[in-house]
C-alpha positions as CSV (number, residue, x, y, z in Angstrom):
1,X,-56.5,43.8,106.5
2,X,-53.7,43.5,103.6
3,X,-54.5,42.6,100.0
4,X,-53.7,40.1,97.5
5,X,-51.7,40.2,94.8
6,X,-51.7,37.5,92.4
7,X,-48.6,37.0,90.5
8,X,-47.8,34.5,88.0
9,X,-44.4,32.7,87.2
10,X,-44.0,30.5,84.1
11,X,-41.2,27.8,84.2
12,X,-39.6,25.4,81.5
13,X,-40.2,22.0,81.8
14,X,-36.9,19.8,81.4
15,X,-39.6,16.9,80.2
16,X,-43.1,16.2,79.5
17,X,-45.2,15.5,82.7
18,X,-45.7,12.0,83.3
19,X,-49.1,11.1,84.9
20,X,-47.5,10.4,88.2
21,X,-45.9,13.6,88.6
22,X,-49.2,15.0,87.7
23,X,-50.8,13.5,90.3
24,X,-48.5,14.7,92.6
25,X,-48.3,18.1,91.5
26,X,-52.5,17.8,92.3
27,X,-51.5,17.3,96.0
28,X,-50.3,20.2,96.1
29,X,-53.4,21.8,94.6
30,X,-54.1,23.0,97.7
31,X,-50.7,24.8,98.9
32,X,-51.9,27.9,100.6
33,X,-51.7,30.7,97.9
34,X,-50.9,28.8,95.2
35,X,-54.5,29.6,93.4
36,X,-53.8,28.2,89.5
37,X,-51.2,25.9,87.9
38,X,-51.4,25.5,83.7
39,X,-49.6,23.5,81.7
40,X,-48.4,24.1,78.2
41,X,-47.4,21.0,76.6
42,X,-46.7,22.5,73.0
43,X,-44.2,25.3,74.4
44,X,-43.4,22.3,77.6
45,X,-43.9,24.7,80.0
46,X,-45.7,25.2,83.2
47,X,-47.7,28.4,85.0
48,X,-48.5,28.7,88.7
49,X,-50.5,31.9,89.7
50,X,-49.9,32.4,93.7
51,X,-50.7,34.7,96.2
52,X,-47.4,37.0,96.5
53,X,-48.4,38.2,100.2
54,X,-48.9,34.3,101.1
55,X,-46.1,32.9,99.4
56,X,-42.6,33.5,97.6
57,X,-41.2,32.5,94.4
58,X,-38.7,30.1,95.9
59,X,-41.4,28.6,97.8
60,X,-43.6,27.8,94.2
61,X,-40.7,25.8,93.0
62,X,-40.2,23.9,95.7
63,X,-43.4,22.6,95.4
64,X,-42.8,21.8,91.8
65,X,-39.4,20.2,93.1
66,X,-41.4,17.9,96.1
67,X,-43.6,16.7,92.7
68,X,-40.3,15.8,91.0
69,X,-40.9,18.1,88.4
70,X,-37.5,19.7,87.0
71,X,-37.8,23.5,85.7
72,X,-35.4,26.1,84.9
73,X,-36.5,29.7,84.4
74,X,-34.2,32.5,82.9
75,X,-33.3,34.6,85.1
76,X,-34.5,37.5,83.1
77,X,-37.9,37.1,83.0
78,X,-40.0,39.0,85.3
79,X,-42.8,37.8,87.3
80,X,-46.0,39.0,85.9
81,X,-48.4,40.8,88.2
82,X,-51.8,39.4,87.7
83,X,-54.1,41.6,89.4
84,X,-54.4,43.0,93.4
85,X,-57.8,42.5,95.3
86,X,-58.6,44.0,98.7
87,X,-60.7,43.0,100.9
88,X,-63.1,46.1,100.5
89,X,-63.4,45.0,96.5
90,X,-65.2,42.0,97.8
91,X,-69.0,41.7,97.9
């Protein structure tokens, strides 16, 4: 059985978050892998953490584009490699 490795991707936000997009962003809460999602509203940016063996990076932002949430990210910043867990590392 394969590991996890969490990864985490920070994006800017083109806008503040309005409560509806939010609420829609919650909906997808639940997206297999996607584990955290933080927002920083001084810096207007946003953080998912995801499961890189479950899901990809183009695959985060599309959930932040179904919650009509517009982003841009430079394209040199590098994901950041949280931490990996195996399975034996559970008790």
């Amino acid at each position: 059985m394969l590991g996890m490795t969490l990864v985490e991707i920070t994006y800017n936000l083109h806008s503040s978050l309005s409560n509806e997009q939010l609420t829609r962003l919650g909906e997808f809460s639940n997206t297999y892998g996607l584990r955290k999602i933080r927002v920083d509203e001084q810096k207007n940016q946003i953080s998912l953490e995801y499961d890189a063996s479950r899901l990809r990076e183009t695959q985060v932002a599309h959930v932040l584009g179904m919650a009509g949430i517009p982003i841009s990210r430079q394209p040199s910043e590098a994901l950041t490699s949280v931490w990996k867990e195996s399975p034996q590392s559970q008790v």
